[in-house]
C-alpha beads as a LAMMPS data file, in Angstrom:
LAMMPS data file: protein, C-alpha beads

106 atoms
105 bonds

1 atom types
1 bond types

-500.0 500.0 xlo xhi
-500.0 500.0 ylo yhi
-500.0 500.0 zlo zhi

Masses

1 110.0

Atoms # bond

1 1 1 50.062 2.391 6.648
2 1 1 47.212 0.655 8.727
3 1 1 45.851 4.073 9.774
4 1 1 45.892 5.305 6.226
5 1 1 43.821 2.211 5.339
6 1 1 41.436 2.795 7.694
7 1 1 41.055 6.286 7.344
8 1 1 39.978 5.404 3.829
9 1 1 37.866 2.521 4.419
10 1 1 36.011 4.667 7.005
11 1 1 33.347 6.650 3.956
12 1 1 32.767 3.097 3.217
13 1 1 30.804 2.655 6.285
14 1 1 27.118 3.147 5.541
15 1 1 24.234 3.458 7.767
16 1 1 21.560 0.512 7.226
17 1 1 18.325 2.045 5.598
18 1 1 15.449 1.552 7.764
19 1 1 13.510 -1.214 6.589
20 1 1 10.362 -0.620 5.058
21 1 1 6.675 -0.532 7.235
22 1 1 5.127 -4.448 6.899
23 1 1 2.861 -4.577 3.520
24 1 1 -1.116 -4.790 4.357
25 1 1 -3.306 -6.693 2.783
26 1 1 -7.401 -5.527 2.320
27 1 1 -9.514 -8.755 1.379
28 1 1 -12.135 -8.539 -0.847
29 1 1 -15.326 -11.045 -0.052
30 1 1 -18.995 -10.816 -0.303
31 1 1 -19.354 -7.205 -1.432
32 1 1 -17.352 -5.728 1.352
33 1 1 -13.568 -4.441 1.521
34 1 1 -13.006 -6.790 4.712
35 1 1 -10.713 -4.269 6.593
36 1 1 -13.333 -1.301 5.537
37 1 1 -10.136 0.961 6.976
38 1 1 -6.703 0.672 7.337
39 1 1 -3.945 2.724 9.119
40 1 1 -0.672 3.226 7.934
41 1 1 2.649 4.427 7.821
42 1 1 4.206 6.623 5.154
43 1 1 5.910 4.291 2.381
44 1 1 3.798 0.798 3.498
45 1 1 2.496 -0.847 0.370
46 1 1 -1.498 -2.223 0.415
47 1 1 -2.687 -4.760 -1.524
48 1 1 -6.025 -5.594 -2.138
49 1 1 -6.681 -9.517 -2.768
50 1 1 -10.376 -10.057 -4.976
51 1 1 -11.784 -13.263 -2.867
52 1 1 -15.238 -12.667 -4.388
53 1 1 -16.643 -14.761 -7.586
54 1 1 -17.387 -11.539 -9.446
55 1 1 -14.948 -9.093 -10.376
56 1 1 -14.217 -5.932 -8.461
57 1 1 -11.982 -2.540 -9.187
58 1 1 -10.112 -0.775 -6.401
59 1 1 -10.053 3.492 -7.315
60 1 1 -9.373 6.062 -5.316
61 1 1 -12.134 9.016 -4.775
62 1 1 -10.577 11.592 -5.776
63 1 1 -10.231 9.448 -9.444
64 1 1 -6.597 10.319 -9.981
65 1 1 -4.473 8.378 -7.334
66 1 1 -4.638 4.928 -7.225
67 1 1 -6.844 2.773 -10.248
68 1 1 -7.026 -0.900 -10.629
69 1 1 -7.464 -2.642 -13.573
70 1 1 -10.685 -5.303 -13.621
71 1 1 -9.589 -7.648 -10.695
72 1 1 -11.057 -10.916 -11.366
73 1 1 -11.333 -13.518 -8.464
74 1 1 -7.909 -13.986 -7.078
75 1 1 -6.335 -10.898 -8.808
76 1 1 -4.578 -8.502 -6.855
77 1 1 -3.728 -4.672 -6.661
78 1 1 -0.914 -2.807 -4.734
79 1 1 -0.550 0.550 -4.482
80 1 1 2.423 2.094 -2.304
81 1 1 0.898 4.996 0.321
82 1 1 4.146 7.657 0.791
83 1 1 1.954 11.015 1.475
84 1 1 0.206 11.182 4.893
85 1 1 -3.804 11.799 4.984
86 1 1 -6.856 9.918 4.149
87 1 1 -7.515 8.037 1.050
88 1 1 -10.669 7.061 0.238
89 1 1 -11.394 4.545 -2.465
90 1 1 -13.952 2.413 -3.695
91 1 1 -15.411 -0.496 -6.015
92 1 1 -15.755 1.079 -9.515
93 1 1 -18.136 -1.585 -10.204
94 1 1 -20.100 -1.736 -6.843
95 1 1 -19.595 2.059 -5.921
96 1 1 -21.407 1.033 -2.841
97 1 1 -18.497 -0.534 -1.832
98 1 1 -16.649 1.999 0.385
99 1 1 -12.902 2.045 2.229
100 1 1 -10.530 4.193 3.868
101 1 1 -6.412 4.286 3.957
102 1 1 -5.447 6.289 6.623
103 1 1 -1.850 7.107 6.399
104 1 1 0.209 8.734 9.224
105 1 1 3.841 9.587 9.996
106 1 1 5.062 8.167 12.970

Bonds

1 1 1 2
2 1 2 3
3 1 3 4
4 1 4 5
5 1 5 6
6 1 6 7
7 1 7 8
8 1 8 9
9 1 9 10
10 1 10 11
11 1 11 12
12 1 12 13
13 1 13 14
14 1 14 15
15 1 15 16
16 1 16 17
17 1 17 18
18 1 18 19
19 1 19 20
20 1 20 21
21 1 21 22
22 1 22 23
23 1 23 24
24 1 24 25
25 1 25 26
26 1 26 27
27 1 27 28
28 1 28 29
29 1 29 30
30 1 30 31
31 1 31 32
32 1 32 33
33 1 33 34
34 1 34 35
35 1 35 36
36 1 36 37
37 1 37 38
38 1 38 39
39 1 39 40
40 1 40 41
41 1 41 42
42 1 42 43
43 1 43 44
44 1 44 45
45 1 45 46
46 1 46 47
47 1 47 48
48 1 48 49
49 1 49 50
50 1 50 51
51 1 51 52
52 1 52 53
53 1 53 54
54 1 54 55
55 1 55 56
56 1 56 57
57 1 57 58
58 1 58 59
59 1 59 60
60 1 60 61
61 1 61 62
62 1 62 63
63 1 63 64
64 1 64 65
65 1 65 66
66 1 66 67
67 1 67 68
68 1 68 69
69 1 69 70
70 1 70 71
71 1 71 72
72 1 72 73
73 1 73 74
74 1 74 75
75 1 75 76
76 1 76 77
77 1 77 78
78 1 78 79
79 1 79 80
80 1 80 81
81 1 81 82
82 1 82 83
83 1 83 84
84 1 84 85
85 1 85 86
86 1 86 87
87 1 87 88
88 1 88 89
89 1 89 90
90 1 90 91
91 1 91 92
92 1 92 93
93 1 93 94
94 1 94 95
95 1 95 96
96 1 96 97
97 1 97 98
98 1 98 99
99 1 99 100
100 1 100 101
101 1 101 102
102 1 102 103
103 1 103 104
104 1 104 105
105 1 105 106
């Protein structure tokens, strides 16, 4: 009986997912993206944090990935990387604020 038991509590047994990469965090102050570019693994989530006065946008070069609404001071946008290459991005309202999320597979 015990060995029936355990034969079908065994497909019960489930590998522990491996836990996601540590989330990043890009600050925003004085008209610069304070970590201008980040590195990353697949699935790691970054979040940009406005510390500026003014507001800021966070949108990705290509326009289509990644779009933040109107971050006003102390808002904050996350956007979850899972495809490996470079992402550009910048301020929508101060284009001449530039970054980079690098994202690579380990």
């Amino acid at each position: 009986m015990r060995t029936l038991l355990a034969a079908l509590a065994a497909p019960l047994v489930l590998a522990a997912a491996p836990a996601p990469p540590p989330p990043v965090v890009v600050k925003i102050a004085n008209f610069t993206f304070a970590a201008p570019m980040v590195t990353v693994a697949p699935g790691t989530t970054v979040t940009w944090v406005n510390e500026d006065d003014i507001p800021h946008t966070i949108v990705a070069a290509d326009n289509k990935a990644f779009r933040s609404k109107v971050l006003d001071s102390g808002d904050r946008f996350a956007f979850t990387f899972t495809t490996p290459g470079t992402w550009g991005y910048y301020c929508g309202v101060h284009p001449h604020m530039t970054g980079k999320v690098v994202v690579k597979a380990s």
